[in-house]
C-alpha positions in Angstrom: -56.6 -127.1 20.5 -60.1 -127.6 19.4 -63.0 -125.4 19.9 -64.1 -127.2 23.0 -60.8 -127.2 25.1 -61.7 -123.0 25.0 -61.6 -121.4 28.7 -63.1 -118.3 27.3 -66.1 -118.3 25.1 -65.6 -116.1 21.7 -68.3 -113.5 20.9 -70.2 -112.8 17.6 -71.4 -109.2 17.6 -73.7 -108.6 15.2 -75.3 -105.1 13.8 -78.6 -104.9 12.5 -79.0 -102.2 10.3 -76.6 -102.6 6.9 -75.9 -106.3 8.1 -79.3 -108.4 8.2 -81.4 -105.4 7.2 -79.4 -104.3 4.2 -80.6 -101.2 2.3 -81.5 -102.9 -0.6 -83.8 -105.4 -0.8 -82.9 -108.7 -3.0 -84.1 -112.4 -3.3 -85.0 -114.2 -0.1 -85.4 -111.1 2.2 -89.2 -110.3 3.2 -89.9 -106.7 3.8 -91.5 -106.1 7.7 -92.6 -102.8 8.9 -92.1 -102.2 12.6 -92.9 -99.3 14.7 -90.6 -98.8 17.8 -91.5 -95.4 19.6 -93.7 -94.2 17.5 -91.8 -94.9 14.4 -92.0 -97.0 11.6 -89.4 -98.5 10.4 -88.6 -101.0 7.4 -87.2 -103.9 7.1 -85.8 -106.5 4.7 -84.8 -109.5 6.7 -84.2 -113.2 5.5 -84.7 -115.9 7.3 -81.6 -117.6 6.4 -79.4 -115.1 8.5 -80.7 -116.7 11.5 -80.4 -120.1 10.7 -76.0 -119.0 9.4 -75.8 -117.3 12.5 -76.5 -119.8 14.7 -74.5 -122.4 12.7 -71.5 -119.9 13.0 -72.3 -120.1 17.2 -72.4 -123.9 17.0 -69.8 -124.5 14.7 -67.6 -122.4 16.9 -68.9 -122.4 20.0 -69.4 -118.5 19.8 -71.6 -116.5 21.7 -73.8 -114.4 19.7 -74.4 -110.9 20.8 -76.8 -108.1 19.5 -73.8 -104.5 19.2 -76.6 -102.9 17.7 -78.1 -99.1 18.1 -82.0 -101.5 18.2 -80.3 -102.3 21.4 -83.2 -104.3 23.4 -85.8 -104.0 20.6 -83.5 -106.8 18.3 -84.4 -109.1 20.9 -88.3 -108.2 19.7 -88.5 -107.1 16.3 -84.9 -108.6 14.6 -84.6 -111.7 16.3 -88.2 -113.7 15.6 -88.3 -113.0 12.3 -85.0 -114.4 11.5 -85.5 -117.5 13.9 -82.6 -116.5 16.3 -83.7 -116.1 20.3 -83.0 -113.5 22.6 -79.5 -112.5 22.9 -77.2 -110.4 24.9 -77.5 -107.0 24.1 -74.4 -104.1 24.1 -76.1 -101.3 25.6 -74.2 -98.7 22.7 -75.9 -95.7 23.8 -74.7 -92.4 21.8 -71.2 -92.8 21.8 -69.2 -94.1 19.0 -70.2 -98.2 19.3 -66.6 -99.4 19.8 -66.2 -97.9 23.2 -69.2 -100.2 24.6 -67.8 -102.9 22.6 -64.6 -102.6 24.5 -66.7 -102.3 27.7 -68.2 -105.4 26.7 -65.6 -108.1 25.5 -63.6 -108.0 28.5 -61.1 -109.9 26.9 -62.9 -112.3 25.1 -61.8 -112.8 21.1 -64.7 -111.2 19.4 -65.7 -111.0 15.4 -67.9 -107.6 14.8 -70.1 -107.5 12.0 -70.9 -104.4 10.9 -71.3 -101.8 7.9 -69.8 -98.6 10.0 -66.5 -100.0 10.9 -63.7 -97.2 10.3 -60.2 -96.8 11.1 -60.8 -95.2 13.9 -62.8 -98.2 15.3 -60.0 -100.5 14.7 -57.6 -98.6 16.7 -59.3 -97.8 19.4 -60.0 -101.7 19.9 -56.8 -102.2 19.2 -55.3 -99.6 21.9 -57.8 -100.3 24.6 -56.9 -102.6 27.9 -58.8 -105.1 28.1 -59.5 -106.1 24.9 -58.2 -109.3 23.6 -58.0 -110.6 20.0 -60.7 -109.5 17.4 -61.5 -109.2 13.6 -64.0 -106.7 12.1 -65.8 -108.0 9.4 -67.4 -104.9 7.4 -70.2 -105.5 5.9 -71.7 -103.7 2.2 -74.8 -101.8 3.5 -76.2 -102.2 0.1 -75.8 -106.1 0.2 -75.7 -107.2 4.0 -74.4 -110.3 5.8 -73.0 -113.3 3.0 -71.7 -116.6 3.2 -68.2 -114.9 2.5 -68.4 -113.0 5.7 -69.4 -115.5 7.6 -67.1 -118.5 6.5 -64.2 -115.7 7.3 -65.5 -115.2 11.0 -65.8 -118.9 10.7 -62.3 -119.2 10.1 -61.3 -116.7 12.3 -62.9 -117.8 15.5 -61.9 -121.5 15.3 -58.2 -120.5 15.6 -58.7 -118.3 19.1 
């Protein structure tokens, strides 16, 4: 089966802080500062995560979705300055983010990028109904989002 005889459209869940705003800042990210609620927050985003994010979609005919605690504010202050549009958003509240994941997915194979993942997350994914196949891709904090993490959810979504 190729990726376009899919019924069900896979999903690429992607977490902002520690994934494309890594805590260290290296070559190729540009630092931003960005107050949300009276905060100011910064940033080190690179441009090139937008451009490998929406290859992985295309390649794989994913579905990429923000699973992000920025929740609606990716879609303003992520989003543009990577060059990705507005996305779907997980609405992950307070509790732990793998409950609204498995809200979310209904079923759909998903790959979940994100620096938090812990046991924990994995088995409750794993034990909830209604969720279908996935793979958590956790990310270094310290580094963010690489090529090596995205050729394995590459890899990953092109068998589902």
């Amino acid at each position: 089966m190729t990726v376009a005889d899919r019924d069900v459209i896979p999903l690429a869940l992607i977490d902002v802080d520690g994934v494309l705003n890594p805590f260290r800042r290296s070559r190729g990210f540009r630092r931003h500062e960005v107050a949300v609620g009276g905060e100011t927050y910064r940033l080190n985003l690179n441009r090139r995560h937008g451009r490998a994010l929406l290859a992985l979609a295309h390649d794989t005919d994913a579905q990429l979705v923000w699973a992000t605690t920025w929740e609606d504010k990716a879609n303003e202050e992520i989003g543009p300055r990577i060059g990705l549009p507005n996305l779907p958003v997980i609405e992950v509240g307070r509790e732990p983010k793998a409950y609204a994941v498995a809200a979310y997915v209904k079923g759909r194979p998903f790959v979940w990028f994100d620096d938090a993942h812990q046991p924990a997350d994995q088995q409750y994914l794993a034990e909830h109904p209604g969720v279908g196949e996935f793979l958590l891709v956790k990310v270094d904090p310290g580094v963010g989002l690489t090529g090596a993490h995205l050729d394995q959810a590459r890899a990953w979504l092109v068998t589902q």
